[in-house]
C-alpha positions in Angstrom: 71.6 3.8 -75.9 70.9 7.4 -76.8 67.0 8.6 -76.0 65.1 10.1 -78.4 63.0 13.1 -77.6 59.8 11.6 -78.4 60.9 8.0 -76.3 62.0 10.5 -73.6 58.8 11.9 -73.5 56.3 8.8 -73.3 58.4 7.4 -71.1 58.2 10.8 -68.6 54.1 10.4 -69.7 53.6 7.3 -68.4 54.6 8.6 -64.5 51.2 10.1 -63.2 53.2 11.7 -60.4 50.7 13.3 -58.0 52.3 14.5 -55.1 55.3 15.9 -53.4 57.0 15.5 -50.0 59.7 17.6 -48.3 62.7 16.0 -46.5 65.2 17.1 -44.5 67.9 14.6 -45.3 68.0 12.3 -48.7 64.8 10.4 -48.6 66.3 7.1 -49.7 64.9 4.6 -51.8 61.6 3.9 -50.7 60.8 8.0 -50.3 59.9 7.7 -46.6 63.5 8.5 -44.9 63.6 12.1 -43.3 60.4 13.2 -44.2 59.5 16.6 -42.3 57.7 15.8 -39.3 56.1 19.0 -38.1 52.8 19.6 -37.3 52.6 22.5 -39.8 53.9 20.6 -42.6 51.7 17.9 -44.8 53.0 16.7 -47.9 50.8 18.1 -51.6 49.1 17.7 -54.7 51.0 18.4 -58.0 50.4 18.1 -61.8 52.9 18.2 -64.3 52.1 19.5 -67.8 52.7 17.0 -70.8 56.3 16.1 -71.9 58.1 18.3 -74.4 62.2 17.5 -75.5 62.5 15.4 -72.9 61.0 17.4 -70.0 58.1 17.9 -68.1 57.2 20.9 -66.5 54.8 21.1 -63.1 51.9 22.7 -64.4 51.7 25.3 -61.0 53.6 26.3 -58.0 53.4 24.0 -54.7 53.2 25.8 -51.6 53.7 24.2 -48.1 53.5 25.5 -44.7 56.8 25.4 -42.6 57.3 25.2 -39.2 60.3 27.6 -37.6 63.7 25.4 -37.8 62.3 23.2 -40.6 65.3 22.5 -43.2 64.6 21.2 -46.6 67.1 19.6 -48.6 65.3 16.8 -50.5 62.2 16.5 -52.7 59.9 13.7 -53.1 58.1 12.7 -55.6 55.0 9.9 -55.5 52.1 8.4 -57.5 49.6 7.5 -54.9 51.4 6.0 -52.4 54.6 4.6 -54.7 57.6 7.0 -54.3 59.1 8.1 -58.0 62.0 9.7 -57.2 63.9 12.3 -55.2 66.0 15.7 -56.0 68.5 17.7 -54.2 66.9 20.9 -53.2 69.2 23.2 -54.8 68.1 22.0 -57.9 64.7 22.3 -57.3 64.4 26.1 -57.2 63.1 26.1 -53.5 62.1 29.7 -51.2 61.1 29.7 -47.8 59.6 32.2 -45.3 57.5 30.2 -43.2 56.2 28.4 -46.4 58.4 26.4 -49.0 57.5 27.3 -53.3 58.4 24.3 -55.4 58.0 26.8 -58.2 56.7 25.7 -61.5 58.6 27.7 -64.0 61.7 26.4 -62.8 60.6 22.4 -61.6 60.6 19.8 -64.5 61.1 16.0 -64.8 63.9 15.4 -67.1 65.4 12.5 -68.5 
């Protein structure tokens, strides 16, 4: 079946996604596989603007705080404590110098 915009979009809607984590390896299906670990790191708050052709955009940048040596390759997202999904870093638009940026005008949900 081929997705409509506007099904697209309630369905990306209906995920109240409020938080990210940052992983080091591919976080599996349950989300909690090779989480970061370091004391400066702590997973955060997000919020994702409303759904538009199929995509919806994080409403602000994330910043986290990095220890020296952490490696991220993975994103997680959750809603409360039920993981959502994951993405591969490089398409996640990722810096780091100390801190990690999930950036917001280049992180959307897409189906």
């Amino acid at each position: 079946m081929i997705s409509s915009n506007a099904l697209k979009n309630e369905m990306l809607n209906a995920m109240a996604i409020d938080s990210v984590s940052l992983h080091d390896g591919d976080p599996g299906e349950n989300g909690t596989d090779n989480e970061l670990a370091s004391a400066s790191y702590a997973r955060q708050s997000c919020a994702f603007n409303a759904a538009v052709n199929g995509s919806r955009q994080l409403s602000a940048d994330v910043l986290f705080d990095l220890a020296n040596g952490d490696a991220v390759a993975w994103i997680g997202y959750w809603e409360g404590t039920t993981f959502k999904g994951r993405v591969d870093v490089t398409d996640a638009n990722m810096t780091a110098d100390g801190q990690a940026i999930l950036q917001a005008a280049n992180t959307a949900l897409n189906l």
